[in-house]
C-alpha positions, -999 to 999 in steps of 0.1 A, spaced: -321 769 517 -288 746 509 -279 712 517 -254 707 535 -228 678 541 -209 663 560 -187 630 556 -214 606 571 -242 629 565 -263 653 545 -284 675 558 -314 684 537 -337 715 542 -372 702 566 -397 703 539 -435 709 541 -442 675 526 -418 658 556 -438 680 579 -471 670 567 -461 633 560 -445 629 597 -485 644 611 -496 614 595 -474 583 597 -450 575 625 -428 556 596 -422 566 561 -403 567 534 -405 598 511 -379 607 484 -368 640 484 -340 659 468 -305 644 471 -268 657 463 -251 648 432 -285 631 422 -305 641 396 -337 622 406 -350 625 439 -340 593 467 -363 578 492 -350 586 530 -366 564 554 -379 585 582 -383 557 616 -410 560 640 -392 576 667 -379 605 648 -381 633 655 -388 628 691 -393 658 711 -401 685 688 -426 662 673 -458 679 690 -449 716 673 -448 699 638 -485 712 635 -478 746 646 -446 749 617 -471 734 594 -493 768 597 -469 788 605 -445 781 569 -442 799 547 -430 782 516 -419 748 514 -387 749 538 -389 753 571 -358 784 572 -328 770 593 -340 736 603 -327 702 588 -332 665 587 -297 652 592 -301 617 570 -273 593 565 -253 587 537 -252 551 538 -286 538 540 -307 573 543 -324 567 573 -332 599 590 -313 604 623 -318 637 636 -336 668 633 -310 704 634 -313 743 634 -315 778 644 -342 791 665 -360 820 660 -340 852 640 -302 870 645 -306 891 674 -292 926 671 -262 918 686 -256 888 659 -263 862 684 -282 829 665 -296 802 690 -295 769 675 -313 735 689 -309 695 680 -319 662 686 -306 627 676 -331 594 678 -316 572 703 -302 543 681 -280 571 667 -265 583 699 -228 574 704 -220 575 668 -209 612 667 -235 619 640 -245 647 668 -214 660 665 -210 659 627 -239 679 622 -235 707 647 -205 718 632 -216 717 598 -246 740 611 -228 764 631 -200 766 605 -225 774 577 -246 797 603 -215 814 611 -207 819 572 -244 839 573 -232 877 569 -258 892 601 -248 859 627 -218 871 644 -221 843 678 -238 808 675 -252 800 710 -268 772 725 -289 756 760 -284 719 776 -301 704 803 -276 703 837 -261 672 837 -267 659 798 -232 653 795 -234 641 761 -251 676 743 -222 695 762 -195 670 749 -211 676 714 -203 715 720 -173 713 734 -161 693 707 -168 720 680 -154 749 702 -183 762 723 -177 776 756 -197 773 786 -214 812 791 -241 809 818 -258 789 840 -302 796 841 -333 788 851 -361 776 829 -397 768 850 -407 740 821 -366 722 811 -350 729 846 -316 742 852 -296 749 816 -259 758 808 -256 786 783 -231 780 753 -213 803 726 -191 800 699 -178 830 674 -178 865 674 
């Protein structure tokens, strides 16, 4: 899976051994494959990431195959590689080319447009992807600051629904 980058960020592949390192520590450091480097850097990983999705980090664990979780990524700054959010496509291409992606930002990264950043570089490189014809997207009603973070990057409001466990979502697309 590549690497991607942005200006303030890289996003690196979600690896087996941050995975298994996250199930045992709330804070780490771990050095892992960097751009342009030829050794590996240390990216400090802070307690509160990844925050929500933290609980199905056991279920990925059995459930990889290989070392890279396919479509997610760690998004890690550039200047002091601290691990700010956790990015990527959910589930497979539909048969209509339709690829739902998902993402999360630790709080003391919010309001830095490091959401923003990253969500384009994934759905730009998603949408590079021969099979993914339409990048698509849920928020909660009312988080304002996930739908700015679309609307910035060119995703249009699609749907309105009903989910029994997050509430009422907006739907979101962008391509095809």
């Amino acid at each position: 899976m590549p690497t991607l980058e942005t200006a303030r960020l890289v996003l690196l592949p979600l690896s087996r051994a941050v995975l298994e390192r996250r199930s045992e520590d709330d804070s780490f450091t771990l050095a892992l494959p960097w751009p342009g480097e030829e050794a590996p850097q240390d990216v400090h990983f802070p307690a509160e990431w990844p925050g929500d999705p933290l609980p199905l980090f056991p279920l990925w664990l059995a459930a990889l195959i290989g070392d890279e979780k396919e479509g997610s990524f760690v998004a890690v700054t550039r200047e002091d590689r601290t691990a700010v959010g956790l990015l990527g496509s959910k589930g497979s291409v539909s048969v209509g080319g339709e690829l739902e992606i998902g993402y999360g930002f630790i709080p003391s990264a919010w309001n830095q447009g490091y959401a923003t950043e990253a969500v384009h570089a994934l759905t730009v490189h998603l949408l590079g992807q021969p099979r993914v014809q339409t990048v698509t997207a849920q928020t909660a009603l009312g988080n304002r600051a996930s739908e700015r973070v679309l609307e910035k990057i060119g995703f249009a409001r699609t749907d309105r629904r009903w989910d029994d466990e997050e509430g009422a979502l907006t739907l979101w697309a962008v391509g095809g």
